[in-house]
C-alpha positions in Angstrom: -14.0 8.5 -10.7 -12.6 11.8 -8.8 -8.9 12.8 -10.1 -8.9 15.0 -6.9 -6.4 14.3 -4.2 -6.9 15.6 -0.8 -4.0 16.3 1.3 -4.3 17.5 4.7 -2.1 20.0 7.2 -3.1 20.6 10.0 -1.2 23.2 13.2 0.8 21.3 15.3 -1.4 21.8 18.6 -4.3 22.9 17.6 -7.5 20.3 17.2 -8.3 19.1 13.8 -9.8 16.2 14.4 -7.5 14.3 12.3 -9.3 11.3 12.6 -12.5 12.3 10.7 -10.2 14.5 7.9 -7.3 11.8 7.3 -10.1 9.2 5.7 -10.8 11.8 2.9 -6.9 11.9 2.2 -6.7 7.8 2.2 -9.6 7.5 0.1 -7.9 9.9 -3.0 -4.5 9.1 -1.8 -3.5 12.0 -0.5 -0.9 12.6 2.2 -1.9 13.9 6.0 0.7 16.1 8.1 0.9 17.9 11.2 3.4 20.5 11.4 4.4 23.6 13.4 3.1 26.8 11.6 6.8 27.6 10.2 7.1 24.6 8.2 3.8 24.7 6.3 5.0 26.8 3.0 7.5 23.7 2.7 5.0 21.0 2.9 2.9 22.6 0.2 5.6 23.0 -2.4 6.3 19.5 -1.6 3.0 18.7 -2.1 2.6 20.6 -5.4 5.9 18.4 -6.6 4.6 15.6 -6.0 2.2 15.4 -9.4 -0.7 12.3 -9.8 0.7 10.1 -12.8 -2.1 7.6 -12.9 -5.9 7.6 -11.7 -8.4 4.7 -11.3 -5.6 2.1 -10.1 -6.7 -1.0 -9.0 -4.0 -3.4 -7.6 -4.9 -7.4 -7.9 -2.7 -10.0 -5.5 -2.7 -13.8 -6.9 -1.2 -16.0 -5.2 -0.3 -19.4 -3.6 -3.7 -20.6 -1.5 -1.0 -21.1 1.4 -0.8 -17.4 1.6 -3.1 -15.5 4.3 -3.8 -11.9 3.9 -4.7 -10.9 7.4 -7.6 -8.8 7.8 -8.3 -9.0 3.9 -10.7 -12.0 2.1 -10.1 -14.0 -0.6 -12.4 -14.2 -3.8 -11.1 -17.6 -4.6 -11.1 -20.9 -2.8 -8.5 -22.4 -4.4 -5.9 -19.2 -4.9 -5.7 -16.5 -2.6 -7.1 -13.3 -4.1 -7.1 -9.7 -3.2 -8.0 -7.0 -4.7 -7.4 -3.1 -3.6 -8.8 0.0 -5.1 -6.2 2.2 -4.8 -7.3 5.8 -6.4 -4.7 7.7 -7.5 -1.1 7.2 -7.4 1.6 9.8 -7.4 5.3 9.9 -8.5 6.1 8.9 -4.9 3.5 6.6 -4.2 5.0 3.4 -2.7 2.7 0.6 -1.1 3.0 -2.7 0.7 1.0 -6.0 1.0 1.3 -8.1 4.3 0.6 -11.3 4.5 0.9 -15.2 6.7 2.2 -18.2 5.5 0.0 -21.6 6.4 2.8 -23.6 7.4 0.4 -26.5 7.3 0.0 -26.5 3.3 4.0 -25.3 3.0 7.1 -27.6 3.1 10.8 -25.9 3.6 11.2 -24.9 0.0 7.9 -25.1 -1.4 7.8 -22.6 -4.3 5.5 -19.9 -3.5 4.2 -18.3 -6.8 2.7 -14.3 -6.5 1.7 -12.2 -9.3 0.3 -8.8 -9.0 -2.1 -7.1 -11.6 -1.7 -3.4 -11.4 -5.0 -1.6 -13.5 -4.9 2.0 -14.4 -6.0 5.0 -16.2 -2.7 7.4 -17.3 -3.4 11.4 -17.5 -3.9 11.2 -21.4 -6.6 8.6 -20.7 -5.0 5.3 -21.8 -6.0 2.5 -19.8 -3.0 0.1 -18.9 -2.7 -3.0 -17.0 0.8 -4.4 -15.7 1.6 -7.9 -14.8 4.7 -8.6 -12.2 4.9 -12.4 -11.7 7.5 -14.1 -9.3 7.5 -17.3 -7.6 9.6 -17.7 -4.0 10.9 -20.4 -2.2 9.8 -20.8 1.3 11.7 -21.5 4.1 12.0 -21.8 7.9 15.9 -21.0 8.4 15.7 -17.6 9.9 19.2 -16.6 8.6 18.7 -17.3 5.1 15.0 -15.3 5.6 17.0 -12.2 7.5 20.1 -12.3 4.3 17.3 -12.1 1.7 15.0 -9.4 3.6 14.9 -5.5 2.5 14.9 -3.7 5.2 13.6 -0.4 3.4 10.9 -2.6 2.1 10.0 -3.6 5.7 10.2 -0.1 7.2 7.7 1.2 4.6 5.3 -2.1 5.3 5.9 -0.9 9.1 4.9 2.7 8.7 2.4 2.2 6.5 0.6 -0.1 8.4 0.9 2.5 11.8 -0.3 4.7 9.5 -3.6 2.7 9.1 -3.9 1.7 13.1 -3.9 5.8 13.7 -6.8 6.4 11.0 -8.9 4.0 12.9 -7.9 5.5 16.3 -5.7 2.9 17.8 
């Protein structure tokens, strides 16, 4: 397993073929800019402070079969079940999960239960595995879902989804 990230700059203008060199970032978890010329020696310092704090992680979703992970598949009939290979994390490293609800297994305030395993390797080469479990009530009243949401939460989900549509092109 590589403890290599690969970031990529490329000149604002110029063609890079971003496309091809942005999958070698994802894969290591790495970040992928393109910036004018002048604003390159900034990127790279804040690339350099952004240090790796954990290799190998693996992130595994558990949760209510009622749950749909679009675009993912589930390893379990009866609990939905994801898991993501994630590389290497940084000090900044944020990530979101999407998913559905199956309204047809869900009642208004079925409890929802989640957890997620998160496997990794720290720098001194302890392996470590954390365990976040939650349960959530479900419901259809668009206020009380609105009052409860995180907005920053939803704006990283947002970006980072974009963020995949342009690495495939779309």
């Amino acid at each position: 397993m590589s403890h290599t990230v690969i970031s990529v700059l490329g000149i604002e203008g110029a063609n890079s073929a971003m496309e091809a060199l942005s999958s070698c970032s994802s894969i290591t978890n790495g970040t992928v800019n393109i910036l004018h010329p002048l604003e390159m020696v900034r990127q790279i310092r804040q690339i350099a402070q952004n240090p790796v704090v954990a290799t190998e992680v693996e992130i595994t979703y558990i949760m209510s079969p009622a749950i749909i992970a679009p675009g993912k598949t589930s390893e379990s009939p009866h609990v939905t079940l994801i898991r993501e290979h994630l590389g290497n994390a940084t000090k900044e490293t944020d990530i979101s999960f999407t998913f559905a609800v199956d309204g047809s297994k869900v009642k208004d305030s079925s409890s929802l239960p989640f957890q997620v395993q998160i496997r990794y390797k720290k720098k001194d080469g302890s392996k470590c595995l954390r365990v976040l479990s939650q349960a959530k009530q479900a419901t259809v009243d668009k206020t009380k879902v609105e009052n409860s949401s995180k907005v920053a939460v939803l704006g990283l989900a947002a970006v980072q989804q974009a963020s995949k549509l342009a690495q495939e092109g779309k």
